[in-house]
C-alpha positions as CSV (number, residue, x, y, z in Angstrom):
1,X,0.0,0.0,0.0
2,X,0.7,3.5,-0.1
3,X,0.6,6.2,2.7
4,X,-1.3,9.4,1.3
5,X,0.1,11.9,3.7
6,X,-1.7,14.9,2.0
7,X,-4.8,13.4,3.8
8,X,-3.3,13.9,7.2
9,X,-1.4,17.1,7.0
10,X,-0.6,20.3,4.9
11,X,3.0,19.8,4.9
12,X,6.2,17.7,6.5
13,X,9.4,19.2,7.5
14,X,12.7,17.0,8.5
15,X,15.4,18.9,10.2
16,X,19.0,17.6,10.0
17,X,22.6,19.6,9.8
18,X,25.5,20.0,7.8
19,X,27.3,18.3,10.2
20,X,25.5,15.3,10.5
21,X,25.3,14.9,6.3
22,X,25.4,11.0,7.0
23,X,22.5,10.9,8.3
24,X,20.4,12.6,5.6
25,X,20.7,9.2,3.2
26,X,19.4,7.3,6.3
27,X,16.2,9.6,6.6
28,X,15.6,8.7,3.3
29,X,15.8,5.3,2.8
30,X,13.4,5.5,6.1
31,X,11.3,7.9,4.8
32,X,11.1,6.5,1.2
33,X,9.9,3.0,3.0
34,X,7.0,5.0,4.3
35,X,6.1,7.2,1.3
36,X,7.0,10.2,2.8
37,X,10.2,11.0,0.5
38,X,8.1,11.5,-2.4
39,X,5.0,12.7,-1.1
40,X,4.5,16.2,-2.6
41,X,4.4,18.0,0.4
42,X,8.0,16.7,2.3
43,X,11.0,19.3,2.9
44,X,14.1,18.8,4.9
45,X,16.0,21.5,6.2
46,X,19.9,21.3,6.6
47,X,20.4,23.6,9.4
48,X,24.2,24.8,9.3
49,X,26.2,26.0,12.0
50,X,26.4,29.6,12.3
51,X,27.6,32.1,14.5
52,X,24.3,34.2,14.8
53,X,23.3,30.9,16.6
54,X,25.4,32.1,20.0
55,X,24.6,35.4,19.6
56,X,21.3,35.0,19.7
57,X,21.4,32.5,22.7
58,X,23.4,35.3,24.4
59,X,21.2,38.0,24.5
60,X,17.6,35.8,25.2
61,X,15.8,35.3,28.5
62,X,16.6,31.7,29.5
63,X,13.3,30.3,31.8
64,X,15.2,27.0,32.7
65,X,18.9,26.7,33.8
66,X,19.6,23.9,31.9
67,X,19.3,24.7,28.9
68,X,23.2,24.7,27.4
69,X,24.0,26.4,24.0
70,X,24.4,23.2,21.7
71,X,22.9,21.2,19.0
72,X,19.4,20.9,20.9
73,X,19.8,25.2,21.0
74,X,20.4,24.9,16.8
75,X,17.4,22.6,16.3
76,X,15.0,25.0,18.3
77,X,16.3,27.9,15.8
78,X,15.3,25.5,13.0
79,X,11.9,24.4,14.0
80,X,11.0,27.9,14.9
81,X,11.7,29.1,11.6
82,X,9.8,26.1,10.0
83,X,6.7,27.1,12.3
84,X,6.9,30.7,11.2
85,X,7.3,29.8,8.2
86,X,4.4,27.4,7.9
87,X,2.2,29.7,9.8
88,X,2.8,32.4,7.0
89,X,2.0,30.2,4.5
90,X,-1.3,29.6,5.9
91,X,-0.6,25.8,6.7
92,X,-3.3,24.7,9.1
93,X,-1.2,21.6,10.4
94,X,2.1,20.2,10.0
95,X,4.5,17.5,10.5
96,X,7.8,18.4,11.9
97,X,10.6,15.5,12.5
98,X,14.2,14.7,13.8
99,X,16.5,12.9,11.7
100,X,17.0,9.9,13.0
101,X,13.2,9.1,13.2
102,X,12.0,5.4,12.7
103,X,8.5,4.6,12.2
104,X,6.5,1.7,12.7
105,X,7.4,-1.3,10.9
106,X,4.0,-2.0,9.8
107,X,2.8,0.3,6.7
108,X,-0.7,-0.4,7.1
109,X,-0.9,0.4,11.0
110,X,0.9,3.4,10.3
111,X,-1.8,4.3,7.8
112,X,-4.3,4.0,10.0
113,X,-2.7,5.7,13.1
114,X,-2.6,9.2,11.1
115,X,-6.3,8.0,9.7
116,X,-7.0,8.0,13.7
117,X,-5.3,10.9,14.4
118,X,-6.9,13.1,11.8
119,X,-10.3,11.7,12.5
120,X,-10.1,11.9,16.5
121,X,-7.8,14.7,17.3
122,X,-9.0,17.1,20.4
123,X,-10.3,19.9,18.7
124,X,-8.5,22.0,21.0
125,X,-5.0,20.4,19.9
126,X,-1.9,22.6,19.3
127,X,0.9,19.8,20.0
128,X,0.1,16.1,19.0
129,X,3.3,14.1,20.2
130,X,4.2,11.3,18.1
131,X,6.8,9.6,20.7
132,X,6.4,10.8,24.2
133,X,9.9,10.2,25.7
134,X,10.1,9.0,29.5
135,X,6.9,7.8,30.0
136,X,7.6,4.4,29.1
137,X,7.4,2.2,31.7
138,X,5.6,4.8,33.6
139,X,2.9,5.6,32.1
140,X,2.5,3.3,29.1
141,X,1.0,-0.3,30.7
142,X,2.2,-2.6,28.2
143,X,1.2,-5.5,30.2
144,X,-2.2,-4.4,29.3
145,X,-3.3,-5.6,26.0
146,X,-6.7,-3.6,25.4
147,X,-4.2,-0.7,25.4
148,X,-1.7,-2.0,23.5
149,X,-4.4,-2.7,20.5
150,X,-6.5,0.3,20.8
151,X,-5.6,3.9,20.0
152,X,-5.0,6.4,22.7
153,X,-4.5,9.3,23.2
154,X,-3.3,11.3,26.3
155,X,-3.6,15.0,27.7
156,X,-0.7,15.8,29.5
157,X,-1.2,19.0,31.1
158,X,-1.9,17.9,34.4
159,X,1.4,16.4,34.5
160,X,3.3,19.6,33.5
161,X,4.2,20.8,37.3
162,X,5.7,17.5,38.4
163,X,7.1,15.1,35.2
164,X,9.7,16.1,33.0
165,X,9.3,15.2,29.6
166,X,9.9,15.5,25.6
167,X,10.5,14.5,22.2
168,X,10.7,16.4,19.2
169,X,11.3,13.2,17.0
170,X,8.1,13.8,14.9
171,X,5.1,15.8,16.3
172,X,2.2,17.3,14.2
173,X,1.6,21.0,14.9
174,X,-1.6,22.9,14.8
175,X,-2.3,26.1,13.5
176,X,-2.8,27.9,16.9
177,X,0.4,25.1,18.3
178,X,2.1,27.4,16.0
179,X,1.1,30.9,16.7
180,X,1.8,30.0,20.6
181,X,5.2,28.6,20.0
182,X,6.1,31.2,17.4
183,X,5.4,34.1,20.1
184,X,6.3,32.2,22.7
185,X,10.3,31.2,21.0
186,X,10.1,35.2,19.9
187,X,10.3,36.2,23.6
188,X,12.2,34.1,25.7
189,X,14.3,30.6,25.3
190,X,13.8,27.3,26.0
191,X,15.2,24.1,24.3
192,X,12.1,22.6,21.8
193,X,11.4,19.2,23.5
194,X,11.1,20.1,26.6
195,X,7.5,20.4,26.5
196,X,6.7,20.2,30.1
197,X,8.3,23.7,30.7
198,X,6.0,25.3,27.1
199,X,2.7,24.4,29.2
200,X,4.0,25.6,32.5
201,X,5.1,29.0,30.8
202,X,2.3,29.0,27.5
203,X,-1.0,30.2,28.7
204,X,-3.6,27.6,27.4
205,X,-1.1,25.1,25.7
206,X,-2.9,22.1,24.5
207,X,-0.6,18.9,24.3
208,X,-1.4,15.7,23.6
209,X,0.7,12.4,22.8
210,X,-0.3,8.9,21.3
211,X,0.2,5.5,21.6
212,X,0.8,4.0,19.3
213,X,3.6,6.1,18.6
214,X,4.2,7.6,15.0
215,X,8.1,6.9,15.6
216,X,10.7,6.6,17.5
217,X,14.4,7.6,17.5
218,X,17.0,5.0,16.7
219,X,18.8,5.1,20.1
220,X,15.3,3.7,21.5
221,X,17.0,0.3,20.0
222,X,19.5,0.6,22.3
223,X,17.7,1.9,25.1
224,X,14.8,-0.1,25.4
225,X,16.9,-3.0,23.6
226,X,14.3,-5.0,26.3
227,X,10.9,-3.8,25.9
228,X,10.0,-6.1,22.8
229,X,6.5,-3.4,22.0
230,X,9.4,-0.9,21.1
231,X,11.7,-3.6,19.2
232,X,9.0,-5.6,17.4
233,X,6.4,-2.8,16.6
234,X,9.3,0.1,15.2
235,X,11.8,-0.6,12.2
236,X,14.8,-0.2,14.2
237,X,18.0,-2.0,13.4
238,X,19.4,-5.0,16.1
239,X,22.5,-3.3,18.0
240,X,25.8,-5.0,18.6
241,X,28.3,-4.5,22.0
242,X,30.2,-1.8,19.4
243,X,26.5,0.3,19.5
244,X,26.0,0.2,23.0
245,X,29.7,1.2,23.7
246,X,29.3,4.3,21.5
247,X,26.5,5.5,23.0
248,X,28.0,4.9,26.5
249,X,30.9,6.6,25.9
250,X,28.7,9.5,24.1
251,X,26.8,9.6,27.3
252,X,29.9,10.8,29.5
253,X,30.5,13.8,27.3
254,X,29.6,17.2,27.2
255,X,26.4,18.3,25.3
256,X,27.4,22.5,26.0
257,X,28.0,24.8,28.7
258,X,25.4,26.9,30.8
259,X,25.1,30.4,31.1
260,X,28.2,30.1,33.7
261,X,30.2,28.2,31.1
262,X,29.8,24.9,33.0
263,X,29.7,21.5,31.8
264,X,26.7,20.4,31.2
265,X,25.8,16.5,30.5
266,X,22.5,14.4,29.1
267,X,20.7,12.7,32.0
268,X,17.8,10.1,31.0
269,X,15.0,10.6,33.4
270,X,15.8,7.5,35.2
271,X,19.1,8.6,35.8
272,X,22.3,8.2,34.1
273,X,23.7,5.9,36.2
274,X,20.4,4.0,36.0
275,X,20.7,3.6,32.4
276,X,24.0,2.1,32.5
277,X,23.6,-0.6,34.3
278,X,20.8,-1.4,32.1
279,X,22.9,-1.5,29.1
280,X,25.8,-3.1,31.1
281,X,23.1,-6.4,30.5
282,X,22.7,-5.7,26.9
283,X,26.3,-6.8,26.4
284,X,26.6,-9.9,24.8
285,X,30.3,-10.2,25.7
286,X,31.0,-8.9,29.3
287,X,34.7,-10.2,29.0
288,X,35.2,-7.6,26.5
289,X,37.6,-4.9,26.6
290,X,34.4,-2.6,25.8
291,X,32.5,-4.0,28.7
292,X,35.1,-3.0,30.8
293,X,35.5,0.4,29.9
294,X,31.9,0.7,30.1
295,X,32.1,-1.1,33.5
296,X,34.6,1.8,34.8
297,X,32.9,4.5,33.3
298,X,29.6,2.9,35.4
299,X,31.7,3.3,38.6
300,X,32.8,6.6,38.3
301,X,29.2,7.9,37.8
């Protein structure tokens, strides 16, 4: 079959860098497989890696402390501009995705999830999340199978004081999603995904996530490498001790400075540390010379 994705939205935007130019033949393959690529209505944008980008960040009210100048600062620049830009072209709702996006395996359940979507969205929407990172194992009950084979979706506001949480790996915009982020991004800062901290400081923000998810990013191969739902249902490639050492190392390094040029590093909500020791048991050879550099990088958390 193919996915008609003009019956779902106005337009679709994928965001990637110069930097990261590897990474744009992987979208597409990805994105061919699910009829996206040549759709009609797809654009990527290749971000690049200007000064302008620091300048900016230097002189803009900052709501949260943690929010570091680096390549998370670079894609909020890009998806504002893509939500201005839609908004002034009189789109009425949108797709806007990461590059590194994988959707569901299945074609035809992927169909019918935007079918669902467009058919049963809150009126009121401005946000739809397509893969609500860090609820997981908390709020997701995959040991429940009505939920698991019926469509849901969930308002999130009442979380917004007490649960951190994001993903900007492919969400679907509204028209008034994008007025409120466009004047929100115009007068202060705060990182894109962190969507928690938009409802706290948006008056009225509507945001909602699914489950099914539209996609996931491909580290969730690695970091759920044990919740088969994310494994069997998304087309995400098997990882290898090599994958899981990457991304451990990756883990212990810098992702920018704060506004006191400090160090600042990625925690998962359950902890760094957490995490770890979770991946520690994906290893399938724990006499390795990779296991044990992961092992003392573990101890030193």
């Amino acid at each position: 079959m193919i996915i008609d994705w003009k019956d779902y939205v106005d337009h679709i935007f994928s965001v990637t860098c110069t930097k990261n130019k590897e990474q744009i033949g992987i979208l597409e393959n990805e994105l061919k497989r699910v009829d996206i690529l040549n759709s009609g209505i797809y654009t990527n944008f290749v971000n690049v890696d200007s000064p302008f980008y620091k300048l900016i960040y230097d002189n803009v009210y900052k709501i949260d402390i943690y929010n570091p100048f680096n390549g998370a600062t670079k894609l909020t620049y890009a998806i504002y501009y893509l939500l201005r830009l839609s908004y002034e072209l009189g789109y009425e709702r949108i797709i806007i995705m990461e590059d590194d996006v994988k959707f569901l395996k299945d074609k035809e359940e992927l169909n019918n999830l935007m079918k669902y979507i467009t058919n049963n969205a809150p009126e009121n929407f401005d946000i739809i999340v397509g893969n609500m990172e860090l609820l997981i194992d908390r709020y997701y009950d995959f040991s429940n199978n009505d939920f698991l084979t019926n469509k849901h979706f969930r308002y999130n506001n009442i979380d917004a004081d007490t649960v951190y949480y994001s993903c900007s790996t492919i969400n679907i915009y509204s028209r008034s999603g994008m007025k409120k982020l466009i004047n929100f991004f115009e007068h202060t800062y705060c990182v894109i995904d962190r969507y928690n901290l938009f409802m706290l400081n948006i008056p009225n923000m509507n945001v909602y996530s699914i489950y099914p998810w539209i996609g996931v990013q491909e580290r969730y191969g690695i970091e759920f490498n044990d919740f088969p739902q994310v494994k069997d249902l998304y087309n995400l490639n098997d990882i290898c001790d090599n994958d899981i050492y990457e991304f451990f190392v990756k883990a212990f390094k810098s992702t920018g400075k704060d506004k006191d040029e400090m160090d600042v590093y990625w925690m998962p909500p359950i902890g760094r540390k957490n995490l770890m020791w979770r991946l520690l048991s994906f290893f399938k050879d724990p006499g390795s010379n990779q296991y044990q550099e992961c092992y003392k990088l573990y101890e030193k958390e």
